[in-house]
BALOBA-1460 file (C-alpha; in Angstrom, 3 decimals):
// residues 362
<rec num="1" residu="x" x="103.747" y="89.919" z="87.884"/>
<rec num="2" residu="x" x="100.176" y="91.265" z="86.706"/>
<rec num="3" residu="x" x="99.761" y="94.938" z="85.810"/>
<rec num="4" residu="x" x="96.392" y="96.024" z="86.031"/>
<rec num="5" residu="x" x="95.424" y="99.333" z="84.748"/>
<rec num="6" residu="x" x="96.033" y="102.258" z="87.186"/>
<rec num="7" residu="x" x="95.642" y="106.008" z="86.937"/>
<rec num="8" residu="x" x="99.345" y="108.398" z="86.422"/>
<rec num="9" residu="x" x="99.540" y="111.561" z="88.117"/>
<rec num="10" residu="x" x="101.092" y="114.439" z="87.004"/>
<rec num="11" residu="x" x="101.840" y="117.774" z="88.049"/>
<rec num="12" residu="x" x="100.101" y="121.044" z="87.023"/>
<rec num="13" residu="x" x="102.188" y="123.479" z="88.501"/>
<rec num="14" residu="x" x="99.126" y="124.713" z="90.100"/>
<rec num="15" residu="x" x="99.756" y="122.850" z="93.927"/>
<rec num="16" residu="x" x="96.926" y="120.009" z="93.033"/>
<rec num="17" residu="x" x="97.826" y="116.849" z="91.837"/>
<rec num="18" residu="x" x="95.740" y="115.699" z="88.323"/>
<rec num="19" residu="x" x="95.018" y="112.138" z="87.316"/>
<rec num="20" residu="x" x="94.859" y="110.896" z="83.990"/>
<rec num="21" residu="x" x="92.898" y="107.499" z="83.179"/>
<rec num="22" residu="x" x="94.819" y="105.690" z="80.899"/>
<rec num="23" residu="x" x="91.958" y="104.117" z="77.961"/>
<rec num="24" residu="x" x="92.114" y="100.856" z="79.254"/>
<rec num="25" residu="x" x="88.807" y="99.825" z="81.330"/>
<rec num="26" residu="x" x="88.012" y="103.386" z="81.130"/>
<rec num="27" residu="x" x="84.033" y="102.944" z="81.221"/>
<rec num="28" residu="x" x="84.527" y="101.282" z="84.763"/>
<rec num="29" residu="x" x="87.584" y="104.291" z="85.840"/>
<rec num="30" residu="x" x="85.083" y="107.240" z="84.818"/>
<rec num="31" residu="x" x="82.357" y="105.641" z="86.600"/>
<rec num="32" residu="x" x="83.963" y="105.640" z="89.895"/>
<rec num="33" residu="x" x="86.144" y="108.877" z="89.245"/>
<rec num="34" residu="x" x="83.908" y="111.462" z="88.796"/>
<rec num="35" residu="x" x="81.771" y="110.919" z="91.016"/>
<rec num="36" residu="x" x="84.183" y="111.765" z="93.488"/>
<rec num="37" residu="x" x="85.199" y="115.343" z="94.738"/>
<rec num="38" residu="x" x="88.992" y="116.460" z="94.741"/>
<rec num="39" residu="x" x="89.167" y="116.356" z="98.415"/>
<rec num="40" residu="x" x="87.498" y="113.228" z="98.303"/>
<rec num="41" residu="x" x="90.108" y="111.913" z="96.337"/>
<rec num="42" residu="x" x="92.953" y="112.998" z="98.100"/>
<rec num="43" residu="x" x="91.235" y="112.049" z="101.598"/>
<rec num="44" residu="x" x="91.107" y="108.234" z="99.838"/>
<rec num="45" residu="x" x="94.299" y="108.330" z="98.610"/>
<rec num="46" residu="x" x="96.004" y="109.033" z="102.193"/>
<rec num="47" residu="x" x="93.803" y="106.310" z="103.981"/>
<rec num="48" residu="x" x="94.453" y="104.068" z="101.136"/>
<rec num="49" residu="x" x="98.233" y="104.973" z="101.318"/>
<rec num="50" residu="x" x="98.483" y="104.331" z="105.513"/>
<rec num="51" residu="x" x="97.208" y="100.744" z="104.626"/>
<rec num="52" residu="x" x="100.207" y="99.913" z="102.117"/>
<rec num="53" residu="x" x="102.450" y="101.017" z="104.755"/>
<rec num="54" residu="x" x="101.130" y="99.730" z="107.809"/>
<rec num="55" residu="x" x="100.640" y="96.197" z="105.798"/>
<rec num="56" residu="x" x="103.876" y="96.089" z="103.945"/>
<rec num="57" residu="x" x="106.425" y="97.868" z="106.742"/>
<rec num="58" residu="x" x="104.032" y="96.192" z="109.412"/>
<rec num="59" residu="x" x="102.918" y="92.944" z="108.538"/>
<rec num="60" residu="x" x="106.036" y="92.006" z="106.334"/>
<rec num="61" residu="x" x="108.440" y="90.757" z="108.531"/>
<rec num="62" residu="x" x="105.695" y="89.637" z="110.891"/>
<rec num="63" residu="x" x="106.245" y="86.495" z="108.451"/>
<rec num="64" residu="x" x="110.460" y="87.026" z="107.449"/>
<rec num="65" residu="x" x="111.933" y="86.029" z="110.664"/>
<rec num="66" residu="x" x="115.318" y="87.727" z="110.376"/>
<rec num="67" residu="x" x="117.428" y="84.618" z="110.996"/>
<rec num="68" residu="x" x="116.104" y="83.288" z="107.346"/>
<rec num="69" residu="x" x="116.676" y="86.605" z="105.675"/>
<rec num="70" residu="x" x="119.573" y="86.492" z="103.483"/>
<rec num="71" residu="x" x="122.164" y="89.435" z="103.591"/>
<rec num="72" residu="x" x="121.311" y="90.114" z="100.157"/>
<rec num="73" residu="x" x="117.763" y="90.696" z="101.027"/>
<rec num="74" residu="x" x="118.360" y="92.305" z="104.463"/>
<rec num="75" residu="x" x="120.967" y="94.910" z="102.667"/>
<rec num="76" residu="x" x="118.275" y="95.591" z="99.995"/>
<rec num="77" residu="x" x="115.971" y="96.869" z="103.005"/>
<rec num="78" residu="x" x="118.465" y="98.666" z="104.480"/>
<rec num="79" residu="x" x="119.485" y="100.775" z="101.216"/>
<rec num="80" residu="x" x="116.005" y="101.501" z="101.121"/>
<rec num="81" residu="x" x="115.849" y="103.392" z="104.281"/>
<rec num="82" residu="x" x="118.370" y="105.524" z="103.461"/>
<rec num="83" residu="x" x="117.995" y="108.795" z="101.874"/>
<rec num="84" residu="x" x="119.859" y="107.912" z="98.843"/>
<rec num="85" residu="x" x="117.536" y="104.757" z="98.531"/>
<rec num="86" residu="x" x="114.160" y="106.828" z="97.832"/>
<rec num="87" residu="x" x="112.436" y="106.873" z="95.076"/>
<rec num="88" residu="x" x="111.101" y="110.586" z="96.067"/>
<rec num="89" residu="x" x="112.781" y="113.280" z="97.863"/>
<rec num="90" residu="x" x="112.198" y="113.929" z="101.606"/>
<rec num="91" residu="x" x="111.984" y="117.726" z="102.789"/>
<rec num="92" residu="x" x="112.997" y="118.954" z="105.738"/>
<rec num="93" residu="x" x="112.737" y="122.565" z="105.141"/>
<rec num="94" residu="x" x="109.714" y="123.466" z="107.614"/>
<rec num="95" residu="x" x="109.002" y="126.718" z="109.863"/>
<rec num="96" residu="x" x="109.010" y="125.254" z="112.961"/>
<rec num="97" residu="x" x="111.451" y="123.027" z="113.970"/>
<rec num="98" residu="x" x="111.643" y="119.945" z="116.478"/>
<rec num="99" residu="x" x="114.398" y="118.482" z="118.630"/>
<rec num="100" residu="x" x="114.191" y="114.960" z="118.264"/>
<rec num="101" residu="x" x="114.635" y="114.261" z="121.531"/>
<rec num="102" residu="x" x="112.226" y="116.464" z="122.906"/>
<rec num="103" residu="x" x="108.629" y="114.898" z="121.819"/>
<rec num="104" residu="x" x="106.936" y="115.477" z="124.471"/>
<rec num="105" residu="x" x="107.481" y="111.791" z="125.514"/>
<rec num="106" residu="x" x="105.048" y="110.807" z="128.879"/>
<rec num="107" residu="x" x="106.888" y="108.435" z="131.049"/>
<rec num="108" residu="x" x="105.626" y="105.752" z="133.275"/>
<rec num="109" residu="x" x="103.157" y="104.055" z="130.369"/>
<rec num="110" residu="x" x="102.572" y="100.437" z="129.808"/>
<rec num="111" residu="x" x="105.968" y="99.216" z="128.608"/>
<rec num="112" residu="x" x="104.066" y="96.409" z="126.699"/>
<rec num="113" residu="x" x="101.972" y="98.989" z="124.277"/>
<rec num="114" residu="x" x="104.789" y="100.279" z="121.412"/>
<rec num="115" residu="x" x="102.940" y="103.001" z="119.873"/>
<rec num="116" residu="x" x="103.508" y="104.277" z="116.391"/>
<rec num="117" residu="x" x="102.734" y="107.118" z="114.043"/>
<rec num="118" residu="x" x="101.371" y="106.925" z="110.474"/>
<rec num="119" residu="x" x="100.734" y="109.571" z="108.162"/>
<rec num="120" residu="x" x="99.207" y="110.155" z="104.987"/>
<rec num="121" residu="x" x="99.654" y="113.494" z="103.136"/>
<rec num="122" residu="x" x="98.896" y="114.543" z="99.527"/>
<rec num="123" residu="x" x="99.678" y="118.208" z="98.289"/>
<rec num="124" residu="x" x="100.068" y="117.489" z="94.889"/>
<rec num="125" residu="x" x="103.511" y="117.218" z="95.278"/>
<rec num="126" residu="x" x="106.105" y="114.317" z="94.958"/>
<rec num="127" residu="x" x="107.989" y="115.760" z="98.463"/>
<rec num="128" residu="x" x="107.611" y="112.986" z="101.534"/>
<rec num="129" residu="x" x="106.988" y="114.766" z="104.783"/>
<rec num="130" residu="x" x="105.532" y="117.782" z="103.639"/>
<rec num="131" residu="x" x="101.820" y="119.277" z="103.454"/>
<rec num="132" residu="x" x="98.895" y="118.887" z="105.311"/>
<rec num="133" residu="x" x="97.841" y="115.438" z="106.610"/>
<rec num="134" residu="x" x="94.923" y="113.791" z="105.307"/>
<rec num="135" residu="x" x="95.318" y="110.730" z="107.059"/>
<rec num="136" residu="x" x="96.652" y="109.994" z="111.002"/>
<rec num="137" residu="x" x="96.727" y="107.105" z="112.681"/>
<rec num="138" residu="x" x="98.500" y="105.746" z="115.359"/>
<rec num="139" residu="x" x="99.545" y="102.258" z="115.214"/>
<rec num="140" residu="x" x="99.662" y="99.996" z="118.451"/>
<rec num="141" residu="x" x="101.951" y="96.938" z="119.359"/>
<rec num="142" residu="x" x="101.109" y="94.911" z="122.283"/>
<rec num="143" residu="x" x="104.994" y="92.997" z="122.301"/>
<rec num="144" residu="x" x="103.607" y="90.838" z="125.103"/>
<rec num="145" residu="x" x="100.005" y="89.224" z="123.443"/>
<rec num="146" residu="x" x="100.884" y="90.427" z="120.116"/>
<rec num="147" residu="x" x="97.667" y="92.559" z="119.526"/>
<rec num="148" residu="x" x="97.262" y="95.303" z="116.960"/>
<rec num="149" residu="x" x="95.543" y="98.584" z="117.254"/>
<rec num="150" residu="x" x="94.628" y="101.021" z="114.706"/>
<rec num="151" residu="x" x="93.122" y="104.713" z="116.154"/>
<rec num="152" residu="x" x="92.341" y="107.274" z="113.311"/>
<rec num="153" residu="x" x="92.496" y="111.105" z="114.311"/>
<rec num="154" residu="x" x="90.109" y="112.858" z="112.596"/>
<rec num="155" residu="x" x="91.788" y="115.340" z="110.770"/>
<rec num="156" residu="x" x="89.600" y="118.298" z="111.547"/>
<rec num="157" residu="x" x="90.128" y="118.306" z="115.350"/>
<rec num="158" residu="x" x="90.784" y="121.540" z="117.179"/>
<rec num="159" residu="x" x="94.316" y="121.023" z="118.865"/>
<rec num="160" residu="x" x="97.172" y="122.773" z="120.686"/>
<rec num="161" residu="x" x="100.017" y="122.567" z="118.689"/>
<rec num="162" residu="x" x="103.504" y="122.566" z="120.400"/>
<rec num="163" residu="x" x="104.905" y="126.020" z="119.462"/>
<rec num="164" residu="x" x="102.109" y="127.241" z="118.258"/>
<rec num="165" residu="x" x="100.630" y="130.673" z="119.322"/>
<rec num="166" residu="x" x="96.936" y="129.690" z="118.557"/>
<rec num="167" residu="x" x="95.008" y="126.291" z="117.974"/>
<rec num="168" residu="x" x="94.540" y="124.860" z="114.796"/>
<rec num="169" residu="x" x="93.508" y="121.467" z="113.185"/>
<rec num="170" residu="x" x="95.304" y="118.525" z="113.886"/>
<rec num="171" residu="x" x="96.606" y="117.960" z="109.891"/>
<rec num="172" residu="x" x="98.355" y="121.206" z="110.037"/>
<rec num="173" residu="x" x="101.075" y="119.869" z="112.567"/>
<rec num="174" residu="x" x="102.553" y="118.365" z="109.747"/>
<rec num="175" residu="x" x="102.804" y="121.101" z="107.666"/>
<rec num="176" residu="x" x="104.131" y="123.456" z="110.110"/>
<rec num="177" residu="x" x="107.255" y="121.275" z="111.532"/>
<rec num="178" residu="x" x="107.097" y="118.009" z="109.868"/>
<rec num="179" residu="x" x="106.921" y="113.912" z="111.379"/>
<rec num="180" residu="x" x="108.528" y="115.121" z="114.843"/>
<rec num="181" residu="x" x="105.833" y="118.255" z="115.203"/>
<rec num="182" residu="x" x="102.768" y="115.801" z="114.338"/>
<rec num="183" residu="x" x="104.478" y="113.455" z="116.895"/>
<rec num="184" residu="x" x="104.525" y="115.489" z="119.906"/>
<rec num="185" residu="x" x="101.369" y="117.022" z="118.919"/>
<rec num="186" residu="x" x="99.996" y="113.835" z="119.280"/>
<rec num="187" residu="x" x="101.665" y="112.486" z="122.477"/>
<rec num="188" residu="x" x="100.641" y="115.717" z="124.293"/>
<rec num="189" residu="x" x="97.001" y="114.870" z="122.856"/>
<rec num="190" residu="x" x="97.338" y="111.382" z="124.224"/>
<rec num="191" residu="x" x="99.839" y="111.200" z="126.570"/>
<rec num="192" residu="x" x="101.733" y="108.569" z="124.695"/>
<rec num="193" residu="x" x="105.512" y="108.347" z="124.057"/>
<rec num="194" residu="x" x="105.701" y="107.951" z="120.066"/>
<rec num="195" residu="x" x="108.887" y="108.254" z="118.764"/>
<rec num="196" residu="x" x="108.798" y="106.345" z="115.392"/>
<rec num="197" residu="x" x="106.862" y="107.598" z="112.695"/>
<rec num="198" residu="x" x="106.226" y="106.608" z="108.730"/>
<rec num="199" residu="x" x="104.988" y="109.138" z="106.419"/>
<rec num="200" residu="x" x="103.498" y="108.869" z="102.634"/>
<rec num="201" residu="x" x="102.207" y="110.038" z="99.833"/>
<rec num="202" residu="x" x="99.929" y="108.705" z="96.899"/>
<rec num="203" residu="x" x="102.170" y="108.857" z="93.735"/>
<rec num="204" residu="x" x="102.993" y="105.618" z="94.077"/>
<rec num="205" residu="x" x="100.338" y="103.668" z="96.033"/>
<rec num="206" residu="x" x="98.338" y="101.937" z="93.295"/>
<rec num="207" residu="x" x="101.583" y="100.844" z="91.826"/>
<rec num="208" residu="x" x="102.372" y="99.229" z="95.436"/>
<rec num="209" residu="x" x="99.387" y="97.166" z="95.308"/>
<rec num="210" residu="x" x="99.875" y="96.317" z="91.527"/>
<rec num="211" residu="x" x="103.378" y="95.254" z="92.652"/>
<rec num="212" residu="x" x="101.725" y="92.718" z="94.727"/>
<rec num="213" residu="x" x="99.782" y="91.320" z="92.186"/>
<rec num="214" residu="x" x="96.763" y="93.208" z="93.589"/>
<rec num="215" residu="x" x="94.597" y="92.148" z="96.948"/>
<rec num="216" residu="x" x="91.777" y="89.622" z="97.114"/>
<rec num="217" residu="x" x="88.871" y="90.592" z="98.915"/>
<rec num="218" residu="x" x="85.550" y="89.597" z="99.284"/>
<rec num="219" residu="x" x="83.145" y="92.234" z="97.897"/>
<rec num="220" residu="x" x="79.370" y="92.435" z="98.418"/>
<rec num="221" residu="x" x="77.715" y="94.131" z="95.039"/>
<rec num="222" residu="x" x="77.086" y="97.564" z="96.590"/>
<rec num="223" residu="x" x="80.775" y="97.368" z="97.689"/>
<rec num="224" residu="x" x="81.998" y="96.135" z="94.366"/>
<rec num="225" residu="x" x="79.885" y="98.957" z="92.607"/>
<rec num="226" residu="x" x="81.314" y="101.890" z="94.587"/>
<rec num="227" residu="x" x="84.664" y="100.658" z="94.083"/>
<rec num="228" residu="x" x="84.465" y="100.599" z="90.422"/>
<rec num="229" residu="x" x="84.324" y="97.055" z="89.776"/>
<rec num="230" residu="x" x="82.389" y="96.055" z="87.327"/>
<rec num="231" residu="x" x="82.211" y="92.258" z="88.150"/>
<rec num="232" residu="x" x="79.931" y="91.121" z="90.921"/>
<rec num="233" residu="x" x="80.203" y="90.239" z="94.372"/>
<rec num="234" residu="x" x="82.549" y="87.765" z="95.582"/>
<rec num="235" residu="x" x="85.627" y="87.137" z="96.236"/>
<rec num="236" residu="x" x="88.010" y="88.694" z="93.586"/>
<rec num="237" residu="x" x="91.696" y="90.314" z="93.582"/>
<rec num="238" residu="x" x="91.228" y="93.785" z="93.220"/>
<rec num="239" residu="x" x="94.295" y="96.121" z="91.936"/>
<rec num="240" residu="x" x="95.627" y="99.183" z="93.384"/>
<rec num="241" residu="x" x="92.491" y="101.148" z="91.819"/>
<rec num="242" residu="x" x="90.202" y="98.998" z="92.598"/>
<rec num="243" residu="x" x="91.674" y="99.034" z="96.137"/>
<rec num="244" residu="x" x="91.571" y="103.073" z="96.893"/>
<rec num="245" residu="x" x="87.794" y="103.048" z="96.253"/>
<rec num="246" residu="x" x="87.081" y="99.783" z="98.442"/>
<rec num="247" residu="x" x="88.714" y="101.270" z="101.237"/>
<rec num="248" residu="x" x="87.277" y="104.724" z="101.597"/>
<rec num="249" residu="x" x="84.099" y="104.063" z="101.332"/>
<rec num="250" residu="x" x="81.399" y="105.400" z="103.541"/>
<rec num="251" residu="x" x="78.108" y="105.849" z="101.624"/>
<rec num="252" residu="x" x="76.902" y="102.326" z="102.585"/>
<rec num="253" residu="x" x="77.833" y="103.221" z="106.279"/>
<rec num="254" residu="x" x="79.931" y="105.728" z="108.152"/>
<rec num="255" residu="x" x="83.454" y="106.167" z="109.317"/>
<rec num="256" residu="x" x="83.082" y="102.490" z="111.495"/>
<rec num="257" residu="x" x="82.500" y="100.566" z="108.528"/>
<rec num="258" residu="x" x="84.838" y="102.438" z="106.662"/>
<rec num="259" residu="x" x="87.373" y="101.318" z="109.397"/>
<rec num="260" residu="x" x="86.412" y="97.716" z="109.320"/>
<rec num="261" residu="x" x="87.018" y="97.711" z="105.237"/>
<rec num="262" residu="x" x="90.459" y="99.400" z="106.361"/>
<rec num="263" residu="x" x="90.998" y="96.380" z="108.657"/>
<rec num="264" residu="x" x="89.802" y="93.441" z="106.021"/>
<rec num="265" residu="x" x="92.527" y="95.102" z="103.718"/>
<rec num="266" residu="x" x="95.250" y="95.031" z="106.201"/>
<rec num="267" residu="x" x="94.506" y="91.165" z="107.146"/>
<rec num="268" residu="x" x="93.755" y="90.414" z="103.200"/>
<rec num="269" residu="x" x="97.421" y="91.643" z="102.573"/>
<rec num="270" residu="x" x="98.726" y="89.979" z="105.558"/>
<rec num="271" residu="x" x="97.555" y="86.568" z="104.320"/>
<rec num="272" residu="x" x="98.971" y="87.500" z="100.890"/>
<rec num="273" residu="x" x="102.448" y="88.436" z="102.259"/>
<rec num="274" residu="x" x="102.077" y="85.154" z="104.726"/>
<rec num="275" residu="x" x="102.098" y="82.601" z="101.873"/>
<rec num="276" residu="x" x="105.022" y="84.238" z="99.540"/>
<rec num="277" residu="x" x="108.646" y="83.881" z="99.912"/>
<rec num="278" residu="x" x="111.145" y="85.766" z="101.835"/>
<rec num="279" residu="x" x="112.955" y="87.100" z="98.786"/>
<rec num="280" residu="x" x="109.458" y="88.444" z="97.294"/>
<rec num="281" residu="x" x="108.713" y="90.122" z="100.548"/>
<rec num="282" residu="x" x="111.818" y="91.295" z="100.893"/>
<rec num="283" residu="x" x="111.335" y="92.633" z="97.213"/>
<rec num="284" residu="x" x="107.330" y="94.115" z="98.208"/>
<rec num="285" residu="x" x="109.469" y="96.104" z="101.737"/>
<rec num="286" residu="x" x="111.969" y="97.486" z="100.062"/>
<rec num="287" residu="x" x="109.444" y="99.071" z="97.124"/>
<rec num="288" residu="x" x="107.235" y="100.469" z="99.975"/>
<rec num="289" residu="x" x="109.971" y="101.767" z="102.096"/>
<rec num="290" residu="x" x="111.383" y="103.267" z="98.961"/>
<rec num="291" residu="x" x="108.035" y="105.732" z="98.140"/>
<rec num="292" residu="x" x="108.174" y="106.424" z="102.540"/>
<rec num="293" residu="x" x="109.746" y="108.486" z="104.632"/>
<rec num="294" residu="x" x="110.285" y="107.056" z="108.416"/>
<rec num="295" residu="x" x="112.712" y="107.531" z="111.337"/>
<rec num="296" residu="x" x="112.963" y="103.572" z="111.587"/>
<rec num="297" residu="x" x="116.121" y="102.121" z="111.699"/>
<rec num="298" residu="x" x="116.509" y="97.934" z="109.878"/>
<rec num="299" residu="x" x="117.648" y="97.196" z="113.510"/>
<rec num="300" residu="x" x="114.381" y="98.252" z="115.220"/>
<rec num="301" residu="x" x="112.288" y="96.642" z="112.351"/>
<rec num="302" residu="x" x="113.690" y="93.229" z="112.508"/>
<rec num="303" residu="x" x="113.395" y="93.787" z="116.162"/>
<rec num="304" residu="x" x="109.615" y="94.878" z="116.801"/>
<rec num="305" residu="x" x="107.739" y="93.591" z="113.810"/>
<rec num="306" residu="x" x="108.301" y="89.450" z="113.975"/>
<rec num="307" residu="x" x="106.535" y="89.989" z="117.987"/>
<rec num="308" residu="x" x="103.067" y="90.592" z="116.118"/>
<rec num="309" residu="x" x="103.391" y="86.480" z="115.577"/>
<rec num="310" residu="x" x="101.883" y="85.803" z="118.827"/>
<rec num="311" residu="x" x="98.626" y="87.084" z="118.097"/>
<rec num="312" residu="x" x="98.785" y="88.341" z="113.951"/>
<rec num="313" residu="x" x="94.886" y="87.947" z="113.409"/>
<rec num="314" residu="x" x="94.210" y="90.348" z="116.825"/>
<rec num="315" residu="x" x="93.037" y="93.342" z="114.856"/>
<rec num="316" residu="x" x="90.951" y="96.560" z="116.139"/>
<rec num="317" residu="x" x="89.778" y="99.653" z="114.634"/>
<rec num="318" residu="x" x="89.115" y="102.877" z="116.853"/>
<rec num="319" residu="x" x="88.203" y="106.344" z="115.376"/>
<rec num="320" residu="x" x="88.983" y="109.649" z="117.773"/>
<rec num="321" residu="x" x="86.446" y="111.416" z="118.943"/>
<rec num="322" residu="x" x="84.190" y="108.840" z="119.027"/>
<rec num="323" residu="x" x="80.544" y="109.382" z="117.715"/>
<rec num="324" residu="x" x="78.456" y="111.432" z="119.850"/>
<rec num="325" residu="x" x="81.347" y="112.468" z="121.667"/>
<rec num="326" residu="x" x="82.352" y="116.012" z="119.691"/>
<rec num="327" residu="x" x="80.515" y="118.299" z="117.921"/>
<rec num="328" residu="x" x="80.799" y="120.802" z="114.806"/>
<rec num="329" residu="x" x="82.241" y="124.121" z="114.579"/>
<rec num="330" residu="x" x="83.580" y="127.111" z="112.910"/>
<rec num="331" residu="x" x="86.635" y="129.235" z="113.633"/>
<rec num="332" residu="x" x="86.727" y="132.980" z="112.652"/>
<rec num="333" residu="x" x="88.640" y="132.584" z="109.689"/>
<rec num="334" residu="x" x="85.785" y="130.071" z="108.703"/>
<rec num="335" residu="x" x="87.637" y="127.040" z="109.077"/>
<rec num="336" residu="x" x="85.369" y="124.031" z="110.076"/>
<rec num="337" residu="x" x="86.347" y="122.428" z="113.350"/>
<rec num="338" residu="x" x="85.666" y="119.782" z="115.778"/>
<rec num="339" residu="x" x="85.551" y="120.804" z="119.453"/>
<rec num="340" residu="x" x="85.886" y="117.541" z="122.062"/>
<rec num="341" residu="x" x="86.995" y="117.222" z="125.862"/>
<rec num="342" residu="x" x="90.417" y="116.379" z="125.231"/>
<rec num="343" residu="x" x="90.266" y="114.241" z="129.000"/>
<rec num="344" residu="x" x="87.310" y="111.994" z="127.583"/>
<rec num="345" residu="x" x="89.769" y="111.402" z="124.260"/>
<rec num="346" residu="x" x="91.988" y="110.345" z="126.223"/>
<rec num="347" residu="x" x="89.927" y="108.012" z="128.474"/>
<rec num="348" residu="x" x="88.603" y="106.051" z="125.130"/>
<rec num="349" residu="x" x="91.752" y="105.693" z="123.994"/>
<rec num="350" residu="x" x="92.991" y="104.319" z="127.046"/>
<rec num="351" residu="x" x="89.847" y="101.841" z="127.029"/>
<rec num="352" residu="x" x="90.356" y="101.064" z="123.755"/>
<rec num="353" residu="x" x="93.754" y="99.689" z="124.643"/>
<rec num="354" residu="x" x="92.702" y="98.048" z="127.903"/>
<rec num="355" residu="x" x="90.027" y="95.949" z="125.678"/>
<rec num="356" residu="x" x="87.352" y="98.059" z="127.973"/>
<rec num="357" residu="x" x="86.038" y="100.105" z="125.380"/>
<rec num="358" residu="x" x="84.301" y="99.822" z="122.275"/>
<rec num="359" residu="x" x="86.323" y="99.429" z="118.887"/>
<rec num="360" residu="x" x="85.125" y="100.391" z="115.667"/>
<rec num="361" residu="x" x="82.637" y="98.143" z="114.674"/>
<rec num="362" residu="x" x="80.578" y="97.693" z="110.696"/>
């Protein structure tokens, strides 16, 4: 198992979560890191962090059919889903609070789309669930052709919010009730039927990847230099560092070539999970699930994931709103907003999983 050099976080007491570089490579670290802006940083850290889990929850069993799991391995998984099996604690103190079975579910949909919820969220705190979300995506199984969708919210978009007296952005549904509040705050957005949700944050996504041995990727030398790597172009495994810079960035492009990095990552740790052994995937799951919070159960899991074997390499990327579709604003409290047609979100989205629209493209 390598260990490349990664950053630790600690706590300040202060609400915002401080790095410290370790001295190892630290010419190529302090290149990269302070360049960046806090809320950069914690914006790359949640996109980063939605990749680990959609790869590793997602794409793991995709390639451990459950008939070669051993009970050892499967029991290991299942541990980890408990509450007792985190590594962090998982709050479920919020102000507003959701009935589970009342998400605002719309009925009569395709019954061959399973939709999903990721989220990302970094407070500075070691809590899963709680805190604003920096990242949202929703994550979309075709169970008949085996096709995989990935549609990022932006985070600053205008929204009702289920309960809610007055609009706000779409990242505060989070903090306000939680997994079940961002859900139905999305499925009244979209007029989906989410149910299932996984939610993370950052303290331990670099050591994820690390625990992987790191992710190969093929670099070009602007890419390689904005992700702090300090040898070249070309293909070379990156570590979990390495990784959160590769991923976020946007300075050679915009948010559609950000996505397209997002999906490279996703198929590069695909392949990697492909070609190791059940009991080291097994081993990669359980870490991931054990630094997550989700409303998953083993049984749905085993169920779901191995139907992504039809079609594995099927991959699109969608942002929402789509460019030129939404513009900038400010609320009274100075908050800065994006207004859209909520009906013409909903139409791309629909394209988008029809194969009529356009994906996100580099």
């Amino acid at each position: 198992m390598i260990k490349p050099d990664i950053p630790a976080m600690v706590l300040t007491g202060t609400g915002i979560a401080s790095f410290v570089l370790s001295t190892l490579n630290l010419r190529q670290k302090k290149r990269y890191w302070y360049i960046m802006k806090e809320k950069t940083r914690r914006t790359l850290l949640a996109a980063a962090g939605v990749i680990v889990i959609a790869a590793g929850i997602y794409f793991g069993f995709i390639y451990t059919p459950p008939g070669k799991l051993t009970r050892q391995q499967g029991q290991r998984i299942e541990n980890a889903l408990k509450a007792d099996g985190k590594e962090l604690p998982v709050g479920d103190d919020f102000r507003m609070q959701v009935d589970p079975d009342d998400l605002s579910i719309t009925q009569g949909l395709d019954v061959a789309w399973k939709h999903f919820l990721l989220l990302g969220t970094d407070t500075g705190e070691i809590t899963l669930n709680t805190g604003r979300t920096d990242a949202m995506m929703v994550l979309s199984l075709n169970v008949e052709t085996g096709d995989l969708k990935l549609t990022s919210l932006i985070r600053d978009m205008l929204v009702d919010i289920p309960g809610s007296r007055t609009q706000n952005r779409i990242n505060a549904a989070n903090s306000f009730g939680g997994p079940l509040l961002a859900i139905k705050t999305v499925n009244e957005l979209l007029e989906l039927n989410i149910t299932r949700y996984v939610s993370v944050n950052f303290a331990g996504f670099a050591g994820i990847i690390d625990h992987m041995g790191g992710v190969q990727l093929n670099l070009s030398e602007a890419e390689a230099k904005l992700a702090g790597v300090d040898y070249g172009n070309g293909t070379q495994i990156l570590n979990g560092w390495q990784t959160l810079g590769y991923v976020r960035i946007r300075k050679l492009d915009n948010n559609f070539g950000r996505n397209e990095r997002q999906r490279i990552t996703l198929q590069a740790l695909l392949k990697q999970l492909k070609n190791t052994n059940n009991d080291a995937i097994a081993d990669t799951i359980t870490k991931v699930l054990g630094v997550t919070s989700t409303n998953f159960t083993a049984a749905e899991i085993f169920e779901l994931l191995p139907l992504a074997l039809k079609n594995p390499e099927n991959f699109e990327t969608l942002s929402l709103p789509q460019e030129g579709k939404f513009s900038y604003a400010r609320t009274e409290q100075g908050q800065s907003v994006i207004h859209f047609r909520v009906q013409t979100l909903r139409e791309s989205f629909r394209a988008f999983l029809s194969g009529q629209g356009s994906p996100d493209t580099d």
